[in-house]
C-alpha positions as CSV (number, residue, x, y, z in Angstrom):
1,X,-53.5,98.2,104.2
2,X,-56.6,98.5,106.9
3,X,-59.5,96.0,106.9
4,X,-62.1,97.8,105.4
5,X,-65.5,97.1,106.5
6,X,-68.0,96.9,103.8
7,X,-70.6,100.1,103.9
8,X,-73.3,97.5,102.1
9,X,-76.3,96.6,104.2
10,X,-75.6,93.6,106.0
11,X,-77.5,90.3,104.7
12,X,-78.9,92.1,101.2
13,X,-78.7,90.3,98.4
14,X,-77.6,92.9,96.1
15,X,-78.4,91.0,93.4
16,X,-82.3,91.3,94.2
17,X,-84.6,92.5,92.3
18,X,-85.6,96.3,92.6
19,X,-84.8,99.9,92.4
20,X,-81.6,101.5,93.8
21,X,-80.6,104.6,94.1
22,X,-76.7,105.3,93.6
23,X,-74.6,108.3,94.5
24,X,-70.7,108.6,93.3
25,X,-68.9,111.4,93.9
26,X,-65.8,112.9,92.4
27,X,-62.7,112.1,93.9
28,X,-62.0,114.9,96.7
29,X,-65.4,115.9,95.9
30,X,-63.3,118.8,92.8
31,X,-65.8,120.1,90.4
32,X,-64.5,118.1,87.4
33,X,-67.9,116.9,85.2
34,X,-69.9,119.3,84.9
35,X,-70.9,123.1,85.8
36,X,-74.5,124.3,86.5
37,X,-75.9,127.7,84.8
38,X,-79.2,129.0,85.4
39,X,-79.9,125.8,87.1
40,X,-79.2,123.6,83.9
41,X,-76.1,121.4,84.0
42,X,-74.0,121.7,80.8
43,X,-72.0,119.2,80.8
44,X,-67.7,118.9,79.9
45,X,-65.8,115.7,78.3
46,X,-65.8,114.0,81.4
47,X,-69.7,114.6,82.1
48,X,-70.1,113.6,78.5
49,X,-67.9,110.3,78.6
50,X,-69.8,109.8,82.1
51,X,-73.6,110.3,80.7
52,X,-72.6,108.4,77.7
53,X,-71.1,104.7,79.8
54,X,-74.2,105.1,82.6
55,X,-76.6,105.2,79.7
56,X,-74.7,101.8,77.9
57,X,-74.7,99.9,81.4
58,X,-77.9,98.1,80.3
59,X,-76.0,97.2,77.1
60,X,-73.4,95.2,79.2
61,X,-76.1,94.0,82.0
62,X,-78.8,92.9,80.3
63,X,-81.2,92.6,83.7
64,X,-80.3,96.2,84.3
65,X,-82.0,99.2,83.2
66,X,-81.3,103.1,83.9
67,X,-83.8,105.4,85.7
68,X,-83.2,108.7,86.3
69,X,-79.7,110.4,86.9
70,X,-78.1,113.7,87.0
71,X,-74.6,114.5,86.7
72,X,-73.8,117.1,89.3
73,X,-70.1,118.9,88.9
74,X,-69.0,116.5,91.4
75,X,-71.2,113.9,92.1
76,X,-74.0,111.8,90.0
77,X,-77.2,110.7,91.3
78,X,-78.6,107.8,89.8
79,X,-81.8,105.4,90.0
80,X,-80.6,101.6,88.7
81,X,-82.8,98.5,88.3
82,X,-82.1,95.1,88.6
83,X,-85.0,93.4,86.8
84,X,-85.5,89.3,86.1
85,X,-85.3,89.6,82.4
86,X,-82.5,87.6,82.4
87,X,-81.8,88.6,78.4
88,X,-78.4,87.1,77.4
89,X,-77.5,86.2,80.5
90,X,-77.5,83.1,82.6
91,X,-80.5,83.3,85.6
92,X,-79.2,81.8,88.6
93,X,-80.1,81.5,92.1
94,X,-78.8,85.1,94.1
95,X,-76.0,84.8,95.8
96,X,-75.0,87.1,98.6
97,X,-72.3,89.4,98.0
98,X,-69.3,89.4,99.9
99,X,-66.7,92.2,100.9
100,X,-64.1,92.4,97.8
101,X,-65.6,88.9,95.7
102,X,-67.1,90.6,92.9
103,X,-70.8,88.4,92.2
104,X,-71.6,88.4,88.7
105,X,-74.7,90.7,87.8
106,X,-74.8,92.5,91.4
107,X,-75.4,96.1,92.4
108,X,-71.1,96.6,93.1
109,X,-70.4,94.6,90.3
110,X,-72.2,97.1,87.8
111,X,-71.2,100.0,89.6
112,X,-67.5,98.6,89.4
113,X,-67.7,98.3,85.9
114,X,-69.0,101.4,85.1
115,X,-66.6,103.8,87.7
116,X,-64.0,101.4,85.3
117,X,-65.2,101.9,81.6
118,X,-65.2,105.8,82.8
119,X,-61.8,105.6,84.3
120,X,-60.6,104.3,81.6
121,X,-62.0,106.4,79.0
122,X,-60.8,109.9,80.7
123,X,-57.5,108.6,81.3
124,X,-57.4,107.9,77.7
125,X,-58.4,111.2,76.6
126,X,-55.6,112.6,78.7
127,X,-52.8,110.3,78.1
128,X,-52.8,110.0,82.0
129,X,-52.7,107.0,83.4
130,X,-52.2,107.6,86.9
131,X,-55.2,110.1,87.0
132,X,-58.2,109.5,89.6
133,X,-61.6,110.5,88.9
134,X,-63.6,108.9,91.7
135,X,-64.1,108.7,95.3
136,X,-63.4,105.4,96.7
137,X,-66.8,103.4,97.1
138,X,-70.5,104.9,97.0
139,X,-73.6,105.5,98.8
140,X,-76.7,103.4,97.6
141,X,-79.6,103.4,99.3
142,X,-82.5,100.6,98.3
143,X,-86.2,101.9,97.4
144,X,-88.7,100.0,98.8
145,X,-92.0,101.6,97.5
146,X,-93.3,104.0,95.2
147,X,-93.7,107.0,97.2
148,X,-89.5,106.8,97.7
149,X,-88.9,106.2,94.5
150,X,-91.2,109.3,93.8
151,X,-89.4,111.3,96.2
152,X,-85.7,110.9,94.8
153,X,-86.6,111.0,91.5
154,X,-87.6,114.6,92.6
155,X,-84.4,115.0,94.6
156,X,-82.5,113.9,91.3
157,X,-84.4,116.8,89.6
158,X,-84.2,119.2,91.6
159,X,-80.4,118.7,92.0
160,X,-79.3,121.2,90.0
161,X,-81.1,124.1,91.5
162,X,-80.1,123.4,95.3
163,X,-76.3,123.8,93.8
164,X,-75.7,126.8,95.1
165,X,-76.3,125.5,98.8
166,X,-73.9,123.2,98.2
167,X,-70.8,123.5,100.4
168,X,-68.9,122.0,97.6
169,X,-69.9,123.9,95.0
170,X,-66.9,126.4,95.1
């Protein structure tokens, strides 16, 4: 196996308070949770099982709530925060993340649990365990003031109706 490099940014705590906006996509970017009509998504079981485990992450992180999101056909967008609330969990001094050494409460920690509660649940539903839904890793990028948040929560939005310039959307 190659050394992979992490794609993180380099001396973030990732367990920091603040506002983060995730994208995952679908794995060889296939068109497999969702389909757009009239620039509405309706969504399929996997969308479903998807929408269902991103709005229960806060029920499994306590200091993490859900912003916006969208789930694309293959791709979701996705606006997390990691707050200070601390509710039924243990507050502790931020560690920083390391390549592969999963830190309790951190931005790759929650995003590994949840591509893993979905993974598990479709692969359930089709009595395939050697099925793969994802892409390997993500793209987050870290909003640092209110006009960004602004601006992507309009680009989450708007999503759906800049599908048909997608070059995935086949």
């Amino acid at each position: 196996m190659k050394n992979r490099k992490s794609i993180r940014l380099k001396n973030w705590d990732y367990t920091q308070e603040g506002y983060y906006f995730i994208t995952i996509c679908a794995y060889q970017k296939k068109c497999v949770f969702s389909r757009i009509e009239n620039d509405s998504i309706i969504l399929n079981e996997w969308g479903r099982i998807i929408q269902h485990c991103l709005l229960n992450v806060p029920e499994h992180f306590k200091h993490v709530q859900m912003d916006s999101f969208i789930i694309m056909p293959n791709h979701i967008h996705f606006i997390l925060i990691i707050g200070s609330t601390c509710r039924g969990t243990a507050c502790r001094a931020p560690t920083v993340e390391k390549f592969g050494i999963p830190i309790t409460g951190s931005l790759p920690t929650v995003i590994r649990s949840f591509k893993s509660a979905v993974t598990k649940q479709i692969k359930e539903l089709h009595h395939s365990p050697d099925l793969i839904i994802w892409q390997r890793n993500y793209y987050d990028h870290i909003i640092r003031n209110e006009q960004s948040l602004n601006e992507i929560r309009t680009y989450i939005n708007n999503n759906p109706s800049q599908w048909s310039m997608d070059k995935y959307n086949l």
